[in-house]
C-alpha positions in Angstrom: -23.9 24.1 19.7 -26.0 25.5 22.6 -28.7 24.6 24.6 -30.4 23.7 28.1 -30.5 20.3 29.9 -34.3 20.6 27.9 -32.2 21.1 24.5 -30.2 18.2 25.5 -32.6 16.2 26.0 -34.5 16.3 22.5 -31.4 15.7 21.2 -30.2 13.1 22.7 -32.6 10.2 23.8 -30.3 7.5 24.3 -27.0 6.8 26.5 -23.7 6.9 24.7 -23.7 2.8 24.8 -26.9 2.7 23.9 -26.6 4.5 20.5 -23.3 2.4 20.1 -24.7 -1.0 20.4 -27.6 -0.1 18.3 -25.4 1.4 16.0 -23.6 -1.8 16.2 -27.0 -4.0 15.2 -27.9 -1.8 12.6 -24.0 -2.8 10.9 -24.9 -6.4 12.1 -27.9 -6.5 9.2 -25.9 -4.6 7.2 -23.1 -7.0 7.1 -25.7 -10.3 6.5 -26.3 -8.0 3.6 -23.3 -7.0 1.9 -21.0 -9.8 3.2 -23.5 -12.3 2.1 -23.3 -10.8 -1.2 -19.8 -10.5 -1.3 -19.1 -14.4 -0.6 -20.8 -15.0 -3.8 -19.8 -12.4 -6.2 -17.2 -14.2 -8.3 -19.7 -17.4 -8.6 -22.5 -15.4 -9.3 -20.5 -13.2 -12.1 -18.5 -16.6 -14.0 -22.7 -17.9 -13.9 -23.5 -14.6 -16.2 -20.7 -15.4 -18.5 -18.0 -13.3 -16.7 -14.1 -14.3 -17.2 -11.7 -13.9 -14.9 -10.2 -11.1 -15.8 -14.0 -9.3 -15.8 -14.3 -10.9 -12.2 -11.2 -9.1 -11.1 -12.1 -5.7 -13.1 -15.7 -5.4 -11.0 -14.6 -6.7 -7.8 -11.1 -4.6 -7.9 -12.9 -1.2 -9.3 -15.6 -1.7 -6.9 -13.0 -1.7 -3.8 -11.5 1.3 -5.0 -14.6 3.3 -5.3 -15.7 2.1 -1.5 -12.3 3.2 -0.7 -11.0 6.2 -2.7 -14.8 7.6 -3.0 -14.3 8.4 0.8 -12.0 11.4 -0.2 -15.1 12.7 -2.1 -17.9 12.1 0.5 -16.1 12.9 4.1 -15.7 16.3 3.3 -18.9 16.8 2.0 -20.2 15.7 5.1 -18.2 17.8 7.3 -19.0 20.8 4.7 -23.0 20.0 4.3 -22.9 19.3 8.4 -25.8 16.2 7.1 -24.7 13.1 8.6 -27.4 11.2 9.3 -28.5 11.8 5.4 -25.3 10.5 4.3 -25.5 7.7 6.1 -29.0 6.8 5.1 -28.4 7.3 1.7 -25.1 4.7 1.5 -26.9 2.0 3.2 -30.0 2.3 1.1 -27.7 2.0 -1.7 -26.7 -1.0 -0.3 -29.5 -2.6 0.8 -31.1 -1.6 -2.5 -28.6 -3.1 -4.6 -27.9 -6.0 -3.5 -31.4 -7.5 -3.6 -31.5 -6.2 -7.0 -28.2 -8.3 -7.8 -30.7 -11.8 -7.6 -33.0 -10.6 -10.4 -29.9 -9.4 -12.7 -29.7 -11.3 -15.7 -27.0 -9.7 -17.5 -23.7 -9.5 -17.1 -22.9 -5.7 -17.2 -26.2 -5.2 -14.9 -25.1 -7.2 -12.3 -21.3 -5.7 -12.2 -23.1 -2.0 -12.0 -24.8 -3.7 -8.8 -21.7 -5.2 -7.2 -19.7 -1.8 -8.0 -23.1 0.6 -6.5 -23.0 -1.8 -3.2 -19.7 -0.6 -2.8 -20.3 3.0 -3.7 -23.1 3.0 -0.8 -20.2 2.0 1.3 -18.3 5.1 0.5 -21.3 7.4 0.9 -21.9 6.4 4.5 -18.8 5.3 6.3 -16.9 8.8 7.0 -20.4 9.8 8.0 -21.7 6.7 10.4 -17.7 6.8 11.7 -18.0 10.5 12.9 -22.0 9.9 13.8 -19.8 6.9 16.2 -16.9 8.9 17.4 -19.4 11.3 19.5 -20.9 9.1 21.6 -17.3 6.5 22.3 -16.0 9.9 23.4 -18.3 9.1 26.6 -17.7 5.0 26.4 -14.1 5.4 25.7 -13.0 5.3 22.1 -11.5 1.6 21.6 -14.5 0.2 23.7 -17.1 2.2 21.1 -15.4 1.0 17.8 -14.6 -2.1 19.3 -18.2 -3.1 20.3 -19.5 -2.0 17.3 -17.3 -3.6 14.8 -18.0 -7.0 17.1 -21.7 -6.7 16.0 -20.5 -5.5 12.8 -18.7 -8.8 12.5 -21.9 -11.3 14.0 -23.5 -10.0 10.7 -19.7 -10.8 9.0 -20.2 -14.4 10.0 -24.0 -14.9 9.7 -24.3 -13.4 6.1 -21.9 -16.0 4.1 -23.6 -19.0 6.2 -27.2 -18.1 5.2 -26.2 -17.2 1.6 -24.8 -21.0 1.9 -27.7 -22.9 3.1 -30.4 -20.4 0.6 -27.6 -22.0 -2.5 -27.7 -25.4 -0.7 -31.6 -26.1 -0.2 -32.0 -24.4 -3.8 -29.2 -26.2 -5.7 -27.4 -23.1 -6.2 -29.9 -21.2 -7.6 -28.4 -17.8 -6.7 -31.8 -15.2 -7.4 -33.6 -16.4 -3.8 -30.5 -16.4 -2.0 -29.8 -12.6 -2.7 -33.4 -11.8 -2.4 -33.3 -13.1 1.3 -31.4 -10.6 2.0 -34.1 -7.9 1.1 -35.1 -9.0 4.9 -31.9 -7.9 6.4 -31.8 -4.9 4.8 -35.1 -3.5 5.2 -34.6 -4.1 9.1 -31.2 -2.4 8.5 -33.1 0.6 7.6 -35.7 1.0 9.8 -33.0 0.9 12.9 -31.1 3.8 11.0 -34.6 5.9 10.8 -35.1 5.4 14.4 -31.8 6.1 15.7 -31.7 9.3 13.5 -35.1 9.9 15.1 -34.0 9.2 18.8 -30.5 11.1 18.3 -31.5 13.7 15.9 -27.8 15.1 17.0 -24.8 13.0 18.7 -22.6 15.5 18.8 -24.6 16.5 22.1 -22.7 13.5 23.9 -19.6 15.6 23.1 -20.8 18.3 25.2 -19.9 19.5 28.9 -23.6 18.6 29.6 -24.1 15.0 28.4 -25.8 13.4 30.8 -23.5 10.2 31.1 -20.1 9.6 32.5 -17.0 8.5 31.0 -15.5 5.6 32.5 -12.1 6.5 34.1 -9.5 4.7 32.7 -6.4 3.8 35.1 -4.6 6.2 33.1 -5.1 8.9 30.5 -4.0 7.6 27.1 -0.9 10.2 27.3 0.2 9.1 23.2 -3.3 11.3 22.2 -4.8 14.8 21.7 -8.2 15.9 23.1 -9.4 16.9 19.7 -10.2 20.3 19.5 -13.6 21.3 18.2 -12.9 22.3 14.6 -9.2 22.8 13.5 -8.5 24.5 10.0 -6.5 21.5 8.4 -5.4 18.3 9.3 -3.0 17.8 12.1 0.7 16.7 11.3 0.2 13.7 13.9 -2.9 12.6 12.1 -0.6 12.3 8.5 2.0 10.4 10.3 -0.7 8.4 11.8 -2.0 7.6 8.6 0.5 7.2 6.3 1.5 4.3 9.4 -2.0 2.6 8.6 -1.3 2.8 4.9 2.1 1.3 4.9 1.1 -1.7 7.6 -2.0 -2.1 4.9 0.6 -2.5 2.6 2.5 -5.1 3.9 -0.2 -7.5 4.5 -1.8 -9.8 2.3 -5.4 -10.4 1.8 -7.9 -13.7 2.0 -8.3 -14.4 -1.2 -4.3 -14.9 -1.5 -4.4 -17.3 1.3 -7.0 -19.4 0.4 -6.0 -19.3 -3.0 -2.4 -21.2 -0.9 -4.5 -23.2 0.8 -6.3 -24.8 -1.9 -4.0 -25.2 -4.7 -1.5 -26.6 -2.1 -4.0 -29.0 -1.3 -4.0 -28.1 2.3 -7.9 -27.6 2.1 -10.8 -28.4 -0.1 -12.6 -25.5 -1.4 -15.7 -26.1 0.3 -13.9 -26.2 3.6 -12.4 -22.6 2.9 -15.9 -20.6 3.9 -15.6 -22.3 7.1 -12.3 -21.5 7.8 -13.6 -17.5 7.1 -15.8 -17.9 9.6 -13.5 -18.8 12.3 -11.2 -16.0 11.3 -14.8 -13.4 11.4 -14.5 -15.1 14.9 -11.0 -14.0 16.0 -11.5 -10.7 13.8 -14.9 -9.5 16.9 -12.2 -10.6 19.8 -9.6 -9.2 18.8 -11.5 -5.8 18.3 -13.0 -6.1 21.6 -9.4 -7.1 23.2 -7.0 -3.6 21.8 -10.1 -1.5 21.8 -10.3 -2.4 26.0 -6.1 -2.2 26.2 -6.5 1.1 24.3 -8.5 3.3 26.2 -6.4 2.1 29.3 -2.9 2.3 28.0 -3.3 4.7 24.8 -2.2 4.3 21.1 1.0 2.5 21.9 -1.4 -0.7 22.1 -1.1 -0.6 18.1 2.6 -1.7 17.8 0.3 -5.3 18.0 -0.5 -4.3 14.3 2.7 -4.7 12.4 3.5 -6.9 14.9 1.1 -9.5 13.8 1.0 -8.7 10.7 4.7 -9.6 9.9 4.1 -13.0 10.6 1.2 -13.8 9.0 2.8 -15.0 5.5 5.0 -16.9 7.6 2.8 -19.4 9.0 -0.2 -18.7 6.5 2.0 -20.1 3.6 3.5 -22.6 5.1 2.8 -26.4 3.5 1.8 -27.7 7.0 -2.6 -27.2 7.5 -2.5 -26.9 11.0 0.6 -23.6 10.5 -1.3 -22.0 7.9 -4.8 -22.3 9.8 -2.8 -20.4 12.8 -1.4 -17.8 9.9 -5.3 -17.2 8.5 -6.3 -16.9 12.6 -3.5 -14.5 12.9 -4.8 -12.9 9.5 -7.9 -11.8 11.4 -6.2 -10.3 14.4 -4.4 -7.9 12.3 -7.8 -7.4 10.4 -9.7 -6.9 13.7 -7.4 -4.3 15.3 -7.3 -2.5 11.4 -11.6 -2.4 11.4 -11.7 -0.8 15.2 -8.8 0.6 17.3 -7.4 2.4 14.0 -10.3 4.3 13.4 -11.0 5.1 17.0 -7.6 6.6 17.1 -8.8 9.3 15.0 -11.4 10.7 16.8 -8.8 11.0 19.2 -6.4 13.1 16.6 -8.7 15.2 15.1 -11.9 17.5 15.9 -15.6 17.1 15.0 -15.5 19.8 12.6 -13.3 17.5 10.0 -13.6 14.4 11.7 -15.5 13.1 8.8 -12.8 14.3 6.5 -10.3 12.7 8.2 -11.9 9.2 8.2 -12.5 9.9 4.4 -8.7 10.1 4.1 -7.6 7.7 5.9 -10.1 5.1 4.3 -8.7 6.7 1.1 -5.3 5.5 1.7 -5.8 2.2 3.8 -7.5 1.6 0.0 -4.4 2.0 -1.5 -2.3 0.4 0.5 -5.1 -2.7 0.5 -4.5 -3.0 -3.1 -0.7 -2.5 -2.9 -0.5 -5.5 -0.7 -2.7 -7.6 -2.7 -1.1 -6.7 -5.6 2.3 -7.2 -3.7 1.7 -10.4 -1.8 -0.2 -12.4 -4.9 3.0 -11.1 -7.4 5.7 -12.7 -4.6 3.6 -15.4 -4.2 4.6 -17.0 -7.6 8.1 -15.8 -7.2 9.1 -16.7 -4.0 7.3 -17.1 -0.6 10.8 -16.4 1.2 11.1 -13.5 -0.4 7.4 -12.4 0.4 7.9 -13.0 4.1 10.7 -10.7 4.1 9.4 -7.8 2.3 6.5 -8.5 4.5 8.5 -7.8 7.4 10.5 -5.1 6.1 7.5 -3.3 5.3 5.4 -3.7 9.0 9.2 -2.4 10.6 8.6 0.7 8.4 5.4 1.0 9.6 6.6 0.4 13.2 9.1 3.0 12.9 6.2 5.6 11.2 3.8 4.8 14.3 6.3 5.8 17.0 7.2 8.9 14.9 4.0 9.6 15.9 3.8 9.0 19.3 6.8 11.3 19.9 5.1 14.1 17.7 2.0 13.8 19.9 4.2 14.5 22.8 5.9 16.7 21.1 2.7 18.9 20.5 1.8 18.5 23.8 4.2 19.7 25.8 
């Protein structure tokens, strides 16, 4: 794109951190939203006459659509150039659904909700991730993402809670406590509208004549490209670089297998198990903040703290001792926080703006599958044997090391 310091201007009204933090707030009161909802789902569906196995059906078809859908929507976006629209229309799909969820009286109603909450979350994230990557590329990528998925994670924390104390003051009457979060939403949106309005076009913070400056790190991150403006495919690094995410995603189990451990080990009560989430939404914010900080100094190598972590989380998070397993669920949320932030700000790094948004749509696609391999994977060796599941655990994070320094040495490779 072209233009004057004048052109600049109308385009964009806000510094880099500016649109970032907003950015940030505007995921903040999306997450009261969705997360709220999401702490609830299972309750809410058994209350409409759903079985388990229903339960699992919408919940697990409605992750795969926020997931897989991505392959679908981040090209369009890149093709159709419309990212603010994108975005906008996945979080009013959300915002809209949700609400709707409380009045939902039958069963098959209220699944179509819980699965088009997650389909909004498709539409928008390869979209709002690219709208993102412009401006970090002036605040540094890991400090962007990593601000941004700390707010994201405020509303993480705050969502659940006020769900819990709607269900608590109205003896679990679930309609008011999803219609709260009409409130939420509706200030969700109008922040989208006005940022879209105040930065009609972030790419402008990519350009030579962006009015801000980028902090100088002590040293250049030398494991990255400088994207180049619009390659023709995807890069080699950026497949190595994701099959790493999806094979680390693979080899580490989800929430709802630990606290299903916790409880029916009688380690902790149900009611205590929210709680505990919390604290890990906690620990999820720092340690975004912490590797997005120790990756725009020292560069992608800062992600061998992934598998790292990850490979012994089933170690102490199944163990029969509380205070072990409550460091395994804390150590859960690392992992998750360095997944949600310094992952996808590696890809701006990798890839140009002109398929930025596909990327992101293809890397989301297959962090999906991996998610629901290593759900799959970790709740299957559960009942067999939780020896057994640390091991493959750790025999599938040093894959995953091994894949990640592949593609470091590519990077360099390229470079020189």
């Amino acid at each position: 794109m072209t233009g004057g310091p004048d052109t600049h201007t109308e385009r964009v009204r806000l510094s880099a951190w500016r649109f970032v933090v907003w950015f940030g707030v505007v995921a903040l009161f999306a997450d009261v939203v969705y997360e709220g909802a999401r702490s609830i789902t299972g309750p809410l569906l058994a209350h409409l006459g759903a079985s388990a196995l229903v339960v699992g059906v919408v919940t697990g078809v409605g992750e795969t659509a926020a997931l897989l859908l991505r392959l679908v929507s981040g090209p369009l976006a890149d093709r159709t150039g419309r990212f603010w629209a994108w975005t906008l229309a996945g979080y009013g799909l959300t915002v809209v659904s949700v609400p709707l969820l409380g009045l939902a009286s039958v069963l098959w109603v209220a699944g179509a909700l819980v699965i088009a909450e997650r389909v909004g979350k498709a539409v928008r994230s390869p979209a709002k991730d690219t709208l993102l990557s412009h401006a970090t590329s002036v605040t540094g990528r890991g400090r962007g993402f990593a601000v941004h998925e700390a707010l994201d994670q405020v509303g993480a924390l705050a969502g659940p809670l006020s769900v819990a104390a709607v269900l608590a003051l109205t003896h679990d009457d679930y309609a008011p406590a999803l219609l709260m979060l009409a409130v939420p939403g509706a200030i969700a949106m109008v922040l989208v509208v006005w940022l879209r309005v105040r930065v009609p076009d972030p790419v402008a913070y990519e350009v030579p004549s962006a009015p801000a400056v980028t902090p100088a790190p002590a040293e250049e991150p030398a494991e990255l490209p400088v994207a180049e403006a619009a390659p023709s495919r995807l890069p080699r690094t950026f497949w190595l670089y994701a099959t790493f995410a999806g094979i680390t995603t693979a080899g580490f189990s989800t929430f709802g297998v630990l606290s299903f451990h916790l409880v029916t080990a009688g380690l902790m009560s149900a009611a205590a198990v929210p709680v505990l989430y919390a604290a890990v939404m906690v620990i999820d914010a720092v340690a975004a903040v912490a590797t997005g900080w120790a990756y725009d100094r020292y560069g992608a190598g800062v992600l061998v703290v992934l598998p790292v972590v990850a490979a012994v989380v089933p170690a102490l998070a199944f163990s029969g001792t509380v205070s072990v397993a409550v460091a395994g669920a804390l150590a859960w949320g690392t992992a998750l926080g360095v997944q949600e932030s310094t992952l996808r700000a590696t890809v701006a790094d990798l890839v140009g703006s002109g398929r930025r948004a596909t990327a992101y749509g293809v890397l989301g696609a297959i962090i999906g599958v991996g998610a629901a391999a290593g759900g799959a994977l970790a709740g299957g060796l559960y009942d067999v044997s939780v020896p057994l599941l640390v091991l493959v655990t750790v025999a599938l994070q040093g894959v995953a090391l091994v894949v990640l320094v592949a593609s470091l040495r590519s990077r360099r490779s390229t470079r020189a």
